[in-house]
C-alpha positions as CSV (number, residue, x, y, z in Angstrom):
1,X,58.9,73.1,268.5
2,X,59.9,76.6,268.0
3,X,61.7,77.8,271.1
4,X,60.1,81.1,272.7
5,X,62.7,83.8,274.0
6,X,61.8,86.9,275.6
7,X,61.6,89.2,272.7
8,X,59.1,86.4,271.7
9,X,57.2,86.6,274.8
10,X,57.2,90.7,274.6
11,X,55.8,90.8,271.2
12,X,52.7,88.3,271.6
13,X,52.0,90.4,274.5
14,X,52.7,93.9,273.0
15,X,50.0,92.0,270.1
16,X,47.7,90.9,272.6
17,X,47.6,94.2,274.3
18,X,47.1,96.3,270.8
19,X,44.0,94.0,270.5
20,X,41.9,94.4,273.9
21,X,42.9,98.2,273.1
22,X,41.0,97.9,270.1
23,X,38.3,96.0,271.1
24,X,37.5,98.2,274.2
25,X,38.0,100.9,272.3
26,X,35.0,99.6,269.9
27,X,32.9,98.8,272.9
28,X,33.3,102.2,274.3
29,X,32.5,103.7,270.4
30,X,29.2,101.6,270.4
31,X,28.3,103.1,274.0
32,X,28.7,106.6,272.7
33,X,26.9,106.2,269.6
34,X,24.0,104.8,272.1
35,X,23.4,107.5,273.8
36,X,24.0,109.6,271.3
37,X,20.9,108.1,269.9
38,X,19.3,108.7,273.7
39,X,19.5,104.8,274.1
40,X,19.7,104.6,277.9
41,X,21.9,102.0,279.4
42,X,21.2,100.6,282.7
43,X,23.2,98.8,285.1
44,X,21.7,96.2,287.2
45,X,22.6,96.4,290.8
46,X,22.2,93.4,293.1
47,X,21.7,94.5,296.8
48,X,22.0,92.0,299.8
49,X,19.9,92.9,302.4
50,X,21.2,92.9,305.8
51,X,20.8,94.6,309.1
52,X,17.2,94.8,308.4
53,X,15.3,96.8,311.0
54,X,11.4,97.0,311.5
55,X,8.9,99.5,313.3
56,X,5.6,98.5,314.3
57,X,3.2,101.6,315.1
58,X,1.3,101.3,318.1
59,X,-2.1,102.4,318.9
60,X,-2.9,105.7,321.2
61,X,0.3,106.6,321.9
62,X,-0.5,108.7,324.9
63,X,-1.6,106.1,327.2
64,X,1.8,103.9,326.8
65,X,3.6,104.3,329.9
66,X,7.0,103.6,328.9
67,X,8.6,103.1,332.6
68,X,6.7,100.3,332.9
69,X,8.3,98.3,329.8
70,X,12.0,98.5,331.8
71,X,11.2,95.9,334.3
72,X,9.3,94.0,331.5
73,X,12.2,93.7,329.1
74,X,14.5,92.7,332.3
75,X,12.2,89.7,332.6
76,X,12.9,89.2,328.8
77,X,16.8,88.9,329.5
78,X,16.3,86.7,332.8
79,X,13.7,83.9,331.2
80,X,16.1,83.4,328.2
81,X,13.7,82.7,325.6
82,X,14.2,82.6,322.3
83,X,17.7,82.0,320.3
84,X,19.1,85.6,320.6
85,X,20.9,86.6,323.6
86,X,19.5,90.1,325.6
87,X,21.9,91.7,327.6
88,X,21.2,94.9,329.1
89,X,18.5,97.5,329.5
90,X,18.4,101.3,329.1
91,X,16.1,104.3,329.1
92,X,16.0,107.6,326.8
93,X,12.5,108.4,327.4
94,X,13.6,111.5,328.6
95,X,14.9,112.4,325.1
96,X,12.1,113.7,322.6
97,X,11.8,111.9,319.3
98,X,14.9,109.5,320.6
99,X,15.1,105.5,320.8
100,X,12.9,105.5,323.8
101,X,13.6,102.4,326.1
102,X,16.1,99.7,324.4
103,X,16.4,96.2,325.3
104,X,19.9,95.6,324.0
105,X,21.2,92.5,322.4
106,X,23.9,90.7,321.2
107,X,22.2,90.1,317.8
108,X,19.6,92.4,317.9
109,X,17.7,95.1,320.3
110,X,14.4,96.1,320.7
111,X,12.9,99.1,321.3
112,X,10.1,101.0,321.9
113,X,10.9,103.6,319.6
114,X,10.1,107.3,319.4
115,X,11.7,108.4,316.7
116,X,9.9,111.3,314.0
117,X,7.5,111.2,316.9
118,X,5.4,108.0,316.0
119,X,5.7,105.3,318.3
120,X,6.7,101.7,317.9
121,X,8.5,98.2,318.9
122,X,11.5,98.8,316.8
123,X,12.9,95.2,316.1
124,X,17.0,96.0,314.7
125,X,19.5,93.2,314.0
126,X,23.1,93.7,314.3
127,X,24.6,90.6,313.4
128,X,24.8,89.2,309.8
129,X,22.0,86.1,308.9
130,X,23.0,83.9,306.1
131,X,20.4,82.8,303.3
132,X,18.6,85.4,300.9
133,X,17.4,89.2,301.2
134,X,13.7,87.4,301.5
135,X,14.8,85.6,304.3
136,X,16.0,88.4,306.5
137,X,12.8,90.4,305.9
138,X,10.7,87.4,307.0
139,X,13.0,86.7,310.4
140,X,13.2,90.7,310.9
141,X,9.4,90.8,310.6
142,X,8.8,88.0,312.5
143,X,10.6,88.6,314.9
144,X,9.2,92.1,315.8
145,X,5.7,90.2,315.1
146,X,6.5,88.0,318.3
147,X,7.7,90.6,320.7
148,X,4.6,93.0,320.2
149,X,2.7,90.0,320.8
150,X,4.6,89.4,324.1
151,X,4.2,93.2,325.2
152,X,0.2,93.3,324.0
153,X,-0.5,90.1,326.4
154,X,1.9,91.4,329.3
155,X,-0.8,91.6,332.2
156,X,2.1,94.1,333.7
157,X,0.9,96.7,331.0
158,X,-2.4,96.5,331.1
159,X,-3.2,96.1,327.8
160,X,-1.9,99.4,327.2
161,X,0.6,98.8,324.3
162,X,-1.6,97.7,321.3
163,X,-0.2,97.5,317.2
164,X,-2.7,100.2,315.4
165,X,-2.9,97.1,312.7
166,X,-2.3,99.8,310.0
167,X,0.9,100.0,309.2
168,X,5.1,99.5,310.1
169,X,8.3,101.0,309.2
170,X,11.7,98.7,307.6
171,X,15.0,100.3,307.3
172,X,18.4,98.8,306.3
173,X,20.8,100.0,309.1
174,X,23.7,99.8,306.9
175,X,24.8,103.1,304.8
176,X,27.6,101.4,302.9
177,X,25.5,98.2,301.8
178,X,22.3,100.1,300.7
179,X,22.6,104.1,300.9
180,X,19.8,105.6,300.4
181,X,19.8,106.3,296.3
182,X,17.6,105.9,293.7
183,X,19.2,103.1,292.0
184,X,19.2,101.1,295.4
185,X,15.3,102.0,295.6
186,X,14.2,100.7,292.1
187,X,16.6,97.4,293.1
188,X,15.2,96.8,296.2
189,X,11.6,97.5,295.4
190,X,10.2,94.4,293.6
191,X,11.9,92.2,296.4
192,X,10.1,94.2,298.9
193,X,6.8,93.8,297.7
194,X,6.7,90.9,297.0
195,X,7.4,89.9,301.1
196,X,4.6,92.6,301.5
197,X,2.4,90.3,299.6
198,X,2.6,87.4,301.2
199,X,2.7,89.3,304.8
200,X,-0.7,90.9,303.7
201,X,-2.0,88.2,301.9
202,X,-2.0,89.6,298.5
203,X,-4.4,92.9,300.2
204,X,-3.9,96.2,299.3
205,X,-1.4,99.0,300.6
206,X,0.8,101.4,299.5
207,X,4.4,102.4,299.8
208,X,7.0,105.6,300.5
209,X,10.6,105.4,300.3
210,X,12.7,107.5,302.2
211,X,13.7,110.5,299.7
212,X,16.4,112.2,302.4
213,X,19.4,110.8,301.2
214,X,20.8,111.6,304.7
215,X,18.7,108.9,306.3
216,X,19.0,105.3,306.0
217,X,17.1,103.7,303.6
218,X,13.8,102.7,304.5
219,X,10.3,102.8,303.2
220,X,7.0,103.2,305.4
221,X,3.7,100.8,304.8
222,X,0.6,101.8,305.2
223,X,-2.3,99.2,304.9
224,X,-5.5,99.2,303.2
225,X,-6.7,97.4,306.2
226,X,-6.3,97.0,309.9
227,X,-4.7,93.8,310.8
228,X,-3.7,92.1,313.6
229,X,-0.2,90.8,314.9
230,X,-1.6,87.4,314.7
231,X,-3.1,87.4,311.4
232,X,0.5,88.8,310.0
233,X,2.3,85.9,311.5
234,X,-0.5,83.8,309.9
235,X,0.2,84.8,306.5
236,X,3.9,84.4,306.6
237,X,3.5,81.1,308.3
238,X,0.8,79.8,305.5
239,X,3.2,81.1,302.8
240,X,6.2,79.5,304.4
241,X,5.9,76.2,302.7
242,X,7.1,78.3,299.1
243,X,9.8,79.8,300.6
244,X,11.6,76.1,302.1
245,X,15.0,78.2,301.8
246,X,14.1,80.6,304.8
């Protein structure tokens, strides 16, 4: 066996080191010559979606009373449904285009929102949910679904707060995991619609992203249709059988 000294060691490594120069060097020659030849290169960027926050609009905005949603979301923290703990109320009603009234959690809060001056029960979860991007749109959705449905049959409001069926709002409230850029856009995008296919059943809408990239990202829905909160938590319910990882 030949014995290896040091010098030994230093020149297979000065050797291995003159090659991977070479062969990046080659790689980066190829690149060049690429788009030299206007060959555009993309990189695929994988985004995780977490933080996912959703806006339902609400119907007639004028006749909401939002004063009389404080002692409502009280009850909310005192009955202790659900699997997410509710700790503490607060109003900003006073404050134009602001969060409105906030039922805080320790996951999540919800809101009746008021901010760019369209109102809506803002649904926006704080701590992180394991599984896949398509899995915290469906529990972010759903579980916005469930509290607008608690509000619209709330004898305390009168019937008063009402989804206008037509549309909702989703954000990631994260500016370091998804800032709002192009690239994260066109990565996001076919994941998105396809959970707005199976939360419309396949019918017809159309999409905006966000373009300030001083916001967070986002995109607004508008529906071709109205539809109801039940007949949304219908279609993710009969679709839920494909999706056995949620």
């Amino acid at each position: 066996m030949t014995r290896r000294t040091a010098a030994t060691v230093d020149w297979e490594n000065w050797w291995r080191f003159k090659y991977w120069r070479k062969t990046l060097y080659t790689e980066i020659r190829k690149l060049d010559s690429m788009s030299a030849k206007g060959i555009h290169i993309e990189e695929e960027i994988a985004v995780e979606l977490q933080h996912v926050n959703v806006k339902l609009l609400l119907k007639d905005p004028a006749r909401v009373d939002l004063h009389a949603v404080v002692p409502v979301f009280h009850s909310w923290i005192q009955e202790r449904s659900g699997n997410e703990l509710l700790l503490d109320v607060a109003s900003y009603a006073h404050v134009k285009d602001g969060p409105g009234i906030l039922l805080i959690g320790h996951e999540a809060d919800y809101s009746l929102d008021l901010t760019d001056g369209r109102l809506g029960l803002r649904y926006n979860r704080k701590a992180l949910l394991e599984g896949t991007s398509a899995s915290r749109l469906d529990q972010a959705v759903r579980a916005a679904l469930n509290a607008l449905e608690r509000l619209e049959h709330d004898g305390r409001l009168r019937g008063k707060i009402q989804f206008d069926g037509r549309g909702l709002e989703m954000f990631i409230n994260d500016r370091l995991l998804a800032p709002n850029t192009e690239e994260i856009r066109r990565a996001v995008d076919p994941e998105l619609r396809a959970f707005l296919g199976r939360l419309l059943a396949d019918e017809g809408y159309s999409l905006a992203h966000e373009a300030d990239p001083r916001r967070l990202f986002g995109a607004r829905v508008q529906f071709d249709r109205e539809f109801t909160v039940r007949e949304l938590m219908q279609n993710l319910s009969q679709t839920a059988s494909q999706y056995a990882g949620l």
